[in-house]
C-alpha angles and dihedrals in degrees: 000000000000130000123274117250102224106040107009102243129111113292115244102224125221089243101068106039079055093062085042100048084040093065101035141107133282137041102280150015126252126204078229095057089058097041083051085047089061101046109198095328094083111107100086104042091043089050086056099038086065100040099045080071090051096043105048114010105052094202103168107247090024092120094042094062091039095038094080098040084049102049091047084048083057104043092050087056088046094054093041103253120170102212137025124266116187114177117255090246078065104024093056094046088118125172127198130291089236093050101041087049095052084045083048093056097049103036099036088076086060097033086063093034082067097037083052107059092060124089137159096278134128094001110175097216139268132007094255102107103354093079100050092039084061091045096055091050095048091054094046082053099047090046082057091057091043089059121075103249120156103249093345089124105082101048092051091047096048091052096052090050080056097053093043099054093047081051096052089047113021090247111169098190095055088050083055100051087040084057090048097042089053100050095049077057101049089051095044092054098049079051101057089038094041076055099047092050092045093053097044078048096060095037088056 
């Protein structure tokens, strides 16, 4: 297992602190138990965690719930900080045992597929700017998904799952494809509102 990128110890993965948090005590789950789970190894993973929902279930309001939580993790990894912060009003969002437990079971097979493809490899050097170069991108994502563009969900999430995967193990091909992710999607959203705008334009 790599080094993590923010404090050089072996990185604690989602998957695991979501066995953990399935088979604990009391009667629900909080956002902050599983921000505790993961230490101060958290950025990655939770990165993953909001925009798996984004990226592959469709579900309508999705972005709007996983924009915000999105665009803080991002900002945190902009301004350098070591370990993740999510405001009560986020971190105390809770759901109960026997759900979480039952969300645990169908998405922990995918969860593990992700954590999985990356790997040490083509790595372009230091954390300097990289992080924060991960963690502008991600915000400009996450500012995509926030806004309400036909089918402009799927390019932005799947970007940031990129990105968040080169920045949990240094891997230099999936920062690639997450640059490269997030500027189809760039590109794919200024068309649809460029559209938009052309077509309100001509109407009045």
């Amino acid at each position: 297992m790599t080094m993590d990128p923010a404090i050089g110890a072996a990185p604690l993965r989602l998957s695991d602190v979501l066995r953990k948090l399935e088979t604990g005590l009391g009667p629900r789950v909080a956002l902050g138990d599983l921000v505790s789970g993961l230490s101060d190894r958290g950025f990655a993973p939770l990165l993953v965690l909001f925009a798996v929902p984004n990226a592959f279930l469709y579900i309508p309001g999705t972005s709007a719930l996983t924009g915000v939580p999105l665009m803080l993790l991002a900002l945190q990894l902009v301004v350098g900080r070591r370990s993740v912060w999510l405001p009560r009003a986020l971190s105390d969002r809770s759901v109960e045992r026997d759900g979480f437990a039952r969300i645990v079971r169908h998405s922990l097979p995918w969860v593990e597929r992700i954590e999985g493809l990356a790997r040490p490899r083509l790595w372009p050097g230091g954390t300097s700017f990289i992080d924060p170069l991960i963690g502008l991108v991600c915000f400009v994502m996450a500012l995509l998904l926030f806004l309400p563009i036909p089918f402009g969900n799927a390019a932005p999430a799947l970007a940031i799952i990129a990105l968040s995967l080169a920045l949990s193990e240094r891997d230099g091909l999936w920062l690639i494809l997450g640059i490269l992710t997030a500027t189809f999607a760039v590109v794919f959203g200024a068309a649809i509102i460029g559209g938009g705008a052309l077509a309100l334009t001509r109407i009045f």
